[in-house]
N, C-alpha and C positions, 0 to 999 in steps of 0.2 A: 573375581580378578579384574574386569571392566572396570566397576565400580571403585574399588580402590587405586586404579591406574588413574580414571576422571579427575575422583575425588585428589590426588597429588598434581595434576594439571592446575585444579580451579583455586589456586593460591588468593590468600588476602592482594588484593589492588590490581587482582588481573583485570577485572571490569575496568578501574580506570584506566590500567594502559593498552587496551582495545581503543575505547573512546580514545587515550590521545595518538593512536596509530589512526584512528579517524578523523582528530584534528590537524594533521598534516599538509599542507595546501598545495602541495607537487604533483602534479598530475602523473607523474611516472611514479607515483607509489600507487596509482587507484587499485593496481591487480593482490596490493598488500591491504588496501582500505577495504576493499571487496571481501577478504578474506576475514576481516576485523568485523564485517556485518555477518557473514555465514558463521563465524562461530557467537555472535553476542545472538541472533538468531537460534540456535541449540540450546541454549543455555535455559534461552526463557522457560522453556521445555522441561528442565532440570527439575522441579519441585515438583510436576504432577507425573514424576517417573515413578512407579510404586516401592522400585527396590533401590534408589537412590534417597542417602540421607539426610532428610529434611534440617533445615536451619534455623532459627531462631528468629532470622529477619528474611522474608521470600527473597529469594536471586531475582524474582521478577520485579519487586520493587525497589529491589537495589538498581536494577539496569536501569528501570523509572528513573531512577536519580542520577543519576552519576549521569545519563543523558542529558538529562532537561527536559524529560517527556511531554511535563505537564503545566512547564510554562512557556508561551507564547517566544518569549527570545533565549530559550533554551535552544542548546546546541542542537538537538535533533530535529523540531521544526524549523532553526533556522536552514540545516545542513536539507529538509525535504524541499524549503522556498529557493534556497540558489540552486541547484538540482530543475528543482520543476522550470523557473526563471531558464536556467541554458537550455533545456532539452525543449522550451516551447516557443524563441524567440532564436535569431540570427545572427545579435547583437551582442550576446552575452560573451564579457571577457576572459572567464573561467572554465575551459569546456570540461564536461564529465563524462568518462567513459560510459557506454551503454551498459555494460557489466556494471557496474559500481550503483547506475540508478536502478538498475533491476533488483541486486540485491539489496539497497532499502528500501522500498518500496514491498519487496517480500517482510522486511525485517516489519515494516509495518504493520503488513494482514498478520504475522504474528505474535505482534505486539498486541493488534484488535482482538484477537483469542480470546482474552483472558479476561474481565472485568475490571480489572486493575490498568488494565492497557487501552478500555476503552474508556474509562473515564478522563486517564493521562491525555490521551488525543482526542480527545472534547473538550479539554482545559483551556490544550493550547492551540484551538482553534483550525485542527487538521482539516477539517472539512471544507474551508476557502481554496487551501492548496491541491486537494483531490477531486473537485472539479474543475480549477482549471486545465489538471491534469485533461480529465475527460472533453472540455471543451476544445480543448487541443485537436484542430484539423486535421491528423497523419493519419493515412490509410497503411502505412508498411507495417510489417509483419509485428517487428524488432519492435517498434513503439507503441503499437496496439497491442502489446505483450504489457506496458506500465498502465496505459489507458483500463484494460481489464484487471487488474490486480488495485487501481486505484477503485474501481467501482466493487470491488469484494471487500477491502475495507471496508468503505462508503456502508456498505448491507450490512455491514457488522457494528460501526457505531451509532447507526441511526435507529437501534434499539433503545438509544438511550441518549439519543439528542435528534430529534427529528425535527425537532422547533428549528435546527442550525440547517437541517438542510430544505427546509421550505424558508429559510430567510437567505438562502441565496440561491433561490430561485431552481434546485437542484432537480427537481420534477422535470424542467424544461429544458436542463444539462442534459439529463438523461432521454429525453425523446428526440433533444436533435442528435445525439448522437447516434441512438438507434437508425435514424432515420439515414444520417448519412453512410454507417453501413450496408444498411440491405439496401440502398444507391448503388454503393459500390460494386456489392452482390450481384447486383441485375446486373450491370454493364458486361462483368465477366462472366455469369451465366445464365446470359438473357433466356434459353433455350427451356432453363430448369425453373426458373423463377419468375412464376406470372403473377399478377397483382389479384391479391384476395382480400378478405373480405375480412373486419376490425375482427371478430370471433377466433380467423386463425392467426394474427399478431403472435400471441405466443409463441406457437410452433413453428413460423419463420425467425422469430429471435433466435430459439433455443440451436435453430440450423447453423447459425450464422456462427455459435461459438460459444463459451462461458461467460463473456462478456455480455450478449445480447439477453441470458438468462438473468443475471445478476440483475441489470438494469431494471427488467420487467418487474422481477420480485420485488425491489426496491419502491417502484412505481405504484405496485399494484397496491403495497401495503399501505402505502401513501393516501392513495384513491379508496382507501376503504376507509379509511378514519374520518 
């Protein structure tokens, strides 16, 4: 019954008109754009459902297209650079809700899922815009919530482009970030957190949250090759 209820929701051209509810420039639709990324997000999900009926052409590479995944001034990396642009400068004339960047930026780490989603956002060169993400100074809660979800990406396509994130320099994104977290850590619980010694690195990352874990892994694998 599910299944055949989906399957009458996921009409031919509904993908395009997600995207053009995502192409809307009105800041008082974001809570409607937000909603256009949470379900284009399910979907991608659709073809490795086991009891849902496969198609002829993946939904996941239909979303690829009809996005722009996997060229550089395609809609969806252009829509992750003005995004990252407002939420990391003061200036920006476009503001975007914190909901609306959280869920792309989810919609990303599940687009990275798939093979097809990581090659898309290695195409078009996601990995400039996901550590500026990271390089981004905010310690609050809310923004260090895009901060760690840009670095689980990051772990996920540099399976398969590691050359892109040693050519911007991403080893060094990722250790001053760490660094200025567990900073932050100590300030607030100087009591619990003494300074140790490079062997337990780890296990102060892993403290600090998913984000500190993701980094290390990222790092480490780096540092072995």
């Amino acid at each position: 019954m599910l299944c055949r209820k989906t399957r009458s929701l996921l009409h031919a051209g509904l993908l395009e008109e997600l995207v053009e509810l995502l192409e809307l420039p009105h800041s008082h639709l974001d809570k409607i754009r937000t909603a256009a990324l949470h379900t284009l997000t399910s979907i991608i999900h659709l073809d490795y459902y086991p009891y849902f009926p496969k198609k002829p052409v993946s939904r996941l590479n239909m979303i690829i297209d009809v996005t722009g995944a996997s060229s550089y001034h395609g809609f969806l990396p252009v829509l992750v650079r003005s995004v990252r642009t407002c939420i990391t400068t003061l200036t920006s004339p476009q503001p975007f809700c914190l909901q609306l960047a959280t869920a792309l930026f989810n919609f990303l780490y599940h687009l990275a899922s798939y093979e097809a989603g990581e090659e898309a956002l290695v195409s078009c060169g996601m990995m400039e815009s996901l550590l500026k993400v990271i390089n981004w100074p905010e310690s609050e809660l809310e923004h260090i919530t895009l901060a760690t979800t840009a670095v689980r990406v990051i772990n996920l396509i540099t399976n398969i482009d590691l050359q892109g994130f040693q050519t911007h320099d991403g080893l060094a994104s990722f250790i001053n970030r760490l660094n200025m977290e567990v900073n932050v850590c100590r300030k607030e619980q100087t009591f619990e957190i003494e300074s140790m010694l490079s062997g337990h690195a780890a296990d102060l990352a892993r403290e600090i949250g998913g984000q500190g874990g993701g980094i290390l892994d990222v790092a480490t694998w780096t540092r072995n090759l």
